[in-house]
C-alpha positions in Angstrom: -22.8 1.3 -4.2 -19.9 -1.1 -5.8 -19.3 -3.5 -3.1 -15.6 -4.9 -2.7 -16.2 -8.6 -1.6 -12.6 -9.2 -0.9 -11.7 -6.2 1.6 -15.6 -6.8 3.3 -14.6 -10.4 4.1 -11.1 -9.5 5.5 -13.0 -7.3 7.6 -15.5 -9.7 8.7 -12.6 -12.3 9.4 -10.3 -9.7 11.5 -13.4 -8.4 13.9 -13.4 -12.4 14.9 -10.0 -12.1 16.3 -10.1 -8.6 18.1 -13.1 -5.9 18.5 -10.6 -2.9 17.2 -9.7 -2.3 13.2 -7.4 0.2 12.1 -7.9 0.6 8.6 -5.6 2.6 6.6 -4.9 4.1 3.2 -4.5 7.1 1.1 -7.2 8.9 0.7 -10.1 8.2 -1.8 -9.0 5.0 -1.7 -12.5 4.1 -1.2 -12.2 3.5 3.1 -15.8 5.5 3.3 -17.6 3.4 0.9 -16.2 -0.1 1.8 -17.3 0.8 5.8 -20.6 2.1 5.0 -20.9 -1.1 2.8 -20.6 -3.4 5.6 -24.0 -4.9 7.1 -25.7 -3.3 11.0 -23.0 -0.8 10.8 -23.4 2.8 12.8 -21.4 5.3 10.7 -19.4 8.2 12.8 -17.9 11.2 10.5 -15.2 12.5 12.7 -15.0 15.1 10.0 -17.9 16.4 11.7 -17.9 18.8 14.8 -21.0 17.4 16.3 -19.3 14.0 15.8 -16.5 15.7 17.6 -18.4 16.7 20.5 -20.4 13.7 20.9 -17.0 12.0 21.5 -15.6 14.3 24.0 -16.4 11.7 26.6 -15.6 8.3 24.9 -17.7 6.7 27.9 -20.7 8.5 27.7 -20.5 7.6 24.0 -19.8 4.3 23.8 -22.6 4.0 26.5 -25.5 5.6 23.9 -24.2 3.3 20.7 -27.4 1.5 19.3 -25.4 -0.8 17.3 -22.2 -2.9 18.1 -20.9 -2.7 15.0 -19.3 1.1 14.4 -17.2 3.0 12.1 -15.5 6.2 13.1 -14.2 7.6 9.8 -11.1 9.6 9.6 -10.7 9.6 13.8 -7.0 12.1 13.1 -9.7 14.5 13.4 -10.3 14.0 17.4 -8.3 15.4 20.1 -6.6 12.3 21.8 -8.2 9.6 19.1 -6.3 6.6 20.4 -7.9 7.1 24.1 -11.4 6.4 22.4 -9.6 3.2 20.8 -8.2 2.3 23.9 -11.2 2.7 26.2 -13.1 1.0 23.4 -10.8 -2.0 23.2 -10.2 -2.7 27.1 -13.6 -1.8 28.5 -16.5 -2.3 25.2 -15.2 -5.8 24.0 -18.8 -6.4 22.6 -18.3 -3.5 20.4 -16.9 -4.1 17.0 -15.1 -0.8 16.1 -13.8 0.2 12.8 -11.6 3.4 12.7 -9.9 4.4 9.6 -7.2 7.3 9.0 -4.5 8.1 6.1 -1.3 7.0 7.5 -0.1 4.2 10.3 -1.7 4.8 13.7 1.5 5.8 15.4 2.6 7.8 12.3 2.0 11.7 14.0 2.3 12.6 17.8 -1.1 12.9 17.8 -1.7 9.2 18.5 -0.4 9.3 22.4 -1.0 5.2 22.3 0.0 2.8 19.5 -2.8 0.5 20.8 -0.2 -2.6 20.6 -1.6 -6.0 21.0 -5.3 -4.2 21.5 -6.2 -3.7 17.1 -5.8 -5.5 14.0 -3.8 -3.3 11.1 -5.7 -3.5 7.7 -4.4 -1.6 5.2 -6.9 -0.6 1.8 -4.3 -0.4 -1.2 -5.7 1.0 -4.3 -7.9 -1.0 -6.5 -6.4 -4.8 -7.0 -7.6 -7.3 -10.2 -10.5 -8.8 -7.7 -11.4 -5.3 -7.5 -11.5 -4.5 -10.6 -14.2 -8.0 -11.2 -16.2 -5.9 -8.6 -16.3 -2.8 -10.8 -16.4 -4.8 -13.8 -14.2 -3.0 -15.9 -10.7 -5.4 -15.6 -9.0 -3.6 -18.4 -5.5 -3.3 -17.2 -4.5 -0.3 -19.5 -7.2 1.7 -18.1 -6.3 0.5 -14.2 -2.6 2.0 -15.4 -3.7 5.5 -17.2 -5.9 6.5 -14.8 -4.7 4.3 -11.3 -6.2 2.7 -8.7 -8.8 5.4 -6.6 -12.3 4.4 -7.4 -13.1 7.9 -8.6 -10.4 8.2 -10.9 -10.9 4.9 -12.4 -14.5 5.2 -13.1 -14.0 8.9 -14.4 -15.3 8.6 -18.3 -12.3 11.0 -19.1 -8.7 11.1 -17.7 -9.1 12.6 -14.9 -6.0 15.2 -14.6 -7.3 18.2 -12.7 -8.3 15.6 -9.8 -4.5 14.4 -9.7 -3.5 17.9 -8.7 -6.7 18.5 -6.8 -5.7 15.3 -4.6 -2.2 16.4 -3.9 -3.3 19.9 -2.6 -5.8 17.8 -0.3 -3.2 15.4 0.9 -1.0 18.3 1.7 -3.3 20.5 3.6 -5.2 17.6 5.2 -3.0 14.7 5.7 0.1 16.5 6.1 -0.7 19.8 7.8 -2.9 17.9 10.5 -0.7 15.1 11.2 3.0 16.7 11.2 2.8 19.7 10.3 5.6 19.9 7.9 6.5 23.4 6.6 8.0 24.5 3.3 5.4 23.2 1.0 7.1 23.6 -2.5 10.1 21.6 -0.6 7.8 19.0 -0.5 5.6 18.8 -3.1 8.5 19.1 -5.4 10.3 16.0 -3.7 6.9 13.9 -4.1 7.2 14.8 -8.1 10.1 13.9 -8.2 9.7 9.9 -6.7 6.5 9.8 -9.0 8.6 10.5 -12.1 11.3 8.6 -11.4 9.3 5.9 -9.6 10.6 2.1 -9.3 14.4 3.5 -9.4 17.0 3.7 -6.8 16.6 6.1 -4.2 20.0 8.2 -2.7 19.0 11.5 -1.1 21.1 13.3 -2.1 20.0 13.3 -5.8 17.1 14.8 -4.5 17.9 17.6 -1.8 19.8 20.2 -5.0 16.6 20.3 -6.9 14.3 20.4 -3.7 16.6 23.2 -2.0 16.7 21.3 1.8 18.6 19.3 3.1 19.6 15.6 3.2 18.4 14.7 6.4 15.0 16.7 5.3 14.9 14.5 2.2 14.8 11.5 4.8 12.3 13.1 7.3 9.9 13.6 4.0 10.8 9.9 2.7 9.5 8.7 6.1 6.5 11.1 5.8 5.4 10.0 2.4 5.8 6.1 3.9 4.0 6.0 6.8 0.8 7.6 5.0 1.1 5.0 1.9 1.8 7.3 -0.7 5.6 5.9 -1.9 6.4 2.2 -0.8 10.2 2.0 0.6 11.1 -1.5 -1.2 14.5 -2.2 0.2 17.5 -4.8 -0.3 17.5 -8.5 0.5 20.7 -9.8 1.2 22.9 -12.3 3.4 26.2 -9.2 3.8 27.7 -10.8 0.8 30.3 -8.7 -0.6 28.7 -8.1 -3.7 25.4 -7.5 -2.7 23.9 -4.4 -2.3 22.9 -4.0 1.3 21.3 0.1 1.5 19.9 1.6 -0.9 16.5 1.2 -1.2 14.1 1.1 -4.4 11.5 3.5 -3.5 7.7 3.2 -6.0 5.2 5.5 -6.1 1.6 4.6 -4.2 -0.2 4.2 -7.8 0.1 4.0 -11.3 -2.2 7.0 -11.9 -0.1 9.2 -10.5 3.0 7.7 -12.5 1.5 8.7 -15.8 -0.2 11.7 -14.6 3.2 13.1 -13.4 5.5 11.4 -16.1 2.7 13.0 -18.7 1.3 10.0 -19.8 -1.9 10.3 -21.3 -1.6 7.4 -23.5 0.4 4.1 -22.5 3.4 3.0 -25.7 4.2 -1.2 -25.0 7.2 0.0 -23.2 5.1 1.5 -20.5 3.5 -1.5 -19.9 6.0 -3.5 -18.1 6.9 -0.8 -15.8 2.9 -0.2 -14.8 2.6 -3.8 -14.4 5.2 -4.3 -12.0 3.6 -1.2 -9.6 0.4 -3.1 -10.4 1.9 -6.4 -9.0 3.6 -4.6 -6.4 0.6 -3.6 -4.5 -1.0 -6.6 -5.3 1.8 -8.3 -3.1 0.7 -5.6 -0.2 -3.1 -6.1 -0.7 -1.9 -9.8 -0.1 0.6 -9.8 2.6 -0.7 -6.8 4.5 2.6 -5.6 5.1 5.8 -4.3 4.0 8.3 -6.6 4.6 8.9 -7.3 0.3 12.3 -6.5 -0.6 14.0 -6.9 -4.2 17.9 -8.0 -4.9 20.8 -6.5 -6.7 24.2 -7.3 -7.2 26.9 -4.8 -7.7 27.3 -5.2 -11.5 23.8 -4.4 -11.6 22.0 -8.1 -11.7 18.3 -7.5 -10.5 15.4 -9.5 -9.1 12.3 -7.1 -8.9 10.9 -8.5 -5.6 11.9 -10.9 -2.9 9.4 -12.3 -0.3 11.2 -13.9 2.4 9.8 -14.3 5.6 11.1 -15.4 8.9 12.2 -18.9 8.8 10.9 -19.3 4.8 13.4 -19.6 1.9 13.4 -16.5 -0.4 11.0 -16.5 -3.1 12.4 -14.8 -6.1 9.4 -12.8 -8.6 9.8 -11.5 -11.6 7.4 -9.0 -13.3 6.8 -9.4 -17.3 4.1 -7.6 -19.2 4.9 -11.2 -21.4 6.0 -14.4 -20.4 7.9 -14.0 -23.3 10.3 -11.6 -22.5 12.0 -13.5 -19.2 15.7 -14.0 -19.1 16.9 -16.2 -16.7 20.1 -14.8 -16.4 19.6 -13.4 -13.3 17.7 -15.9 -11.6 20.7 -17.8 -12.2 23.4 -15.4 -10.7 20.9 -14.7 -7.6 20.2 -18.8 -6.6 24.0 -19.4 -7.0 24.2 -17.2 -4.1 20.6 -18.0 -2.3 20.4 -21.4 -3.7 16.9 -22.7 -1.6 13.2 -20.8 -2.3 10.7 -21.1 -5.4 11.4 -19.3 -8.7 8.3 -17.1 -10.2 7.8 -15.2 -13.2 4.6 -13.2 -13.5 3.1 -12.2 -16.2 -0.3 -10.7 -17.4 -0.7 -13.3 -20.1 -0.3 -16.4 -18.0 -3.9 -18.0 -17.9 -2.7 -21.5 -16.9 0.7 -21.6 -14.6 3.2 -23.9 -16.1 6.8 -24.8 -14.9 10.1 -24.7 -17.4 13.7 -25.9 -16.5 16.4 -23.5 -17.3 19.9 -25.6 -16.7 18.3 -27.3 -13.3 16.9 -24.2 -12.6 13.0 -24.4 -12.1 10.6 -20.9 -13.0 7.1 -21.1 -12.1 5.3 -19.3 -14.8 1.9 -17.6 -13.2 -0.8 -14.7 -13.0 -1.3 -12.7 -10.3 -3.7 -14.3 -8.7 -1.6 -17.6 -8.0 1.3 -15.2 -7.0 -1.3 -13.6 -4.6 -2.3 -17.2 -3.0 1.1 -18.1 -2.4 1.5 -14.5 -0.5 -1.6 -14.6 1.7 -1.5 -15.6 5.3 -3.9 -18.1 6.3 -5.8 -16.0 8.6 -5.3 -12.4 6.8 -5.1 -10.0 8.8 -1.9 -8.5 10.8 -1.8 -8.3 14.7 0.0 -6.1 16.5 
């Protein structure tokens, strides 16, 4: 078993602040092997119908635990799974739970209780560079071609029947148990469609002709596909200046695997690379920040910043992605700080060892890898309350 130092830790950090962990992320992402990796820990299947059962009475259960430390993997699968959360967090404080699903907790109606200021929120993106250390392969072509799920990175060959296999599982499983959407082809077809055309602007109304529903459908699905991590909704900074756009959102696909596997890549041209590496960066900003509040910035004659992090209170920081440090422009850096003229400049790029600093016309650009990009995301205590 690959152990995945990073995600164990943040684990470890967010049990010291409250006894209840929802863990989240696509499936195969690797949830089951990063919980049964974790040290005195009592695995529960919920997949299981004796698991099921045992739970029916979440006192009785928590009453016969031998350990304090537990997991209850994919909990959808109960009845009422946010009662056994609830009881858990209110009434077992000694007991260190762990329960992990495919979407956000309050995603489906099946989740009758949000568990608000009772959990942390983790959320397991796919695999991220300190990820790749753990597995020891940290060739970034390969990460791209065949994406971020364990399985599929360590498959010897590309791994195309199991990009298909996953979507019919995430349909009947994730989908089918948690809302219960009908017209399947509808769907599907709209998911294709925002892996191929990944990274671009979204209007939905480019996309309800071809998927044969309607607008507000094309919403209702966008929402679906968000709350259970498999597109990221990346939408506009702005101030309501007149030529800013203030709507439409950018909208990228989960993982890279899936962009090549549905844009039928099976080998990767140099201009692939930038636009892999700035999904790649993308959800190593998430694996960072632990939540989705990155935006990106756009003018109305079409002057871009990829991403904007700007929290409450903070300056926005303006990032730029670059396959090579080479290829920056600071054109638009320039255009978007005489509007927003306070926050830090960064261009990131895979072929930055050492971060260096250049001065275009007053204008400062931090030049950096992702891992400084990553230190300058993470909160100090890394983890998300509710």
């Amino acid at each position: 078993m690959i152990h995945r130092n990073h995600w164990k830790q943040v684990i470890e950090t967010a049990w010291k602040s409250r006894s209840v962990i929802w863990l989240a992320g696509v499936r195969r992402v690797g949830k089951t092997c990063l919980t049964q990796s974790l040290d005195d820990i009592e695995y529960f299947d919920c997949e299981l119908p004796r698991v099921r059962r045992a739970m029916e009475d979440p006192q009785d259960f928590l009453d016969s635990l031998r350990s304090k430390r537990i997991v209850l993997d994919e909990i959808h699968r109960l009845d009422n799974p946010s009662q056994l959360l609830k009881i858990a967090a209110d009434h077992y404080p000694s007991i260190h739970v762990l329960a992990t699903g495919s979407s956000t907790l309050g995603a489906s109606g099946k989740f009758r209780d949000t568990l608000a200021g009772r959990k942390v929120n983790l959320w397991l993106t796919p695999m991220t560079l300190t990820d790749l250390n753990d597995f020891g392969d940290t060739n970034l072509k390969h990460r791209f071609l065949r994406g971020g799920l364990p399985p599929f990175f360590q498959s010897d060959a590309l791994p195309e029947r199991d990009f298909q296999e996953w979507m019919d599982a995430y349909w009947a499983k994730d989908i089918q148990e948690l809302f219960r959407l009908e017209r399947r082809h509808a769907f599907l077809k709209f998911t294709e469609l925002l892996m191929v055309r990944s990274g671009g602007m979204f209007q939905a109304k480019s996309f309800a002709q071809p998927c044969e529903v309607s607008q507000p459908t094309i919403a209702n699905y966008l929402k679906v596909l968000e709350e259970t991590f498999v597109v990221h909704v990346v939408r506009p900074f702005h101030k309501r200046r007149s030529q800013e756009i203030i709507s439409a959102p950018k909208v990228y696909a989960f993982d890279t695997g899936f962009v090549c596997y549905y844009r039928d890549w099976t080998t990767l041209r140099n201009q692939d690379l930038g636009d892999l590496w700035e999904h790649f960066v993308l959800n190593e900003m998430y694996a960072a920040t632990q939540c989705r509040e990155i935006g990106y910035w756009r003018d109305k004659q079409k002057h871009e910043i990829d991403f904007i992090w700007a929290p409450r209170g903070q300056a926005p920081l303006a990032i730029e992605c670059k396959w090579s440090a080479e290829e920056f422009d600071a054109g638009n850096l320039r255009i978007f700080r005489k509007q927003h003229p306070k926050g830090d400049n960064v261009v990131v790029a895979h072929d930055v060892d050492r971060p260096f600093q250049r001065t275009y016309d007053k204008l400062t650009v931090h030049f950096e890898g992702v891992r400084e990009l990553t230190r300058r995301l993470t909160p100090q205590n890394n983890k998300r309350h509710d």
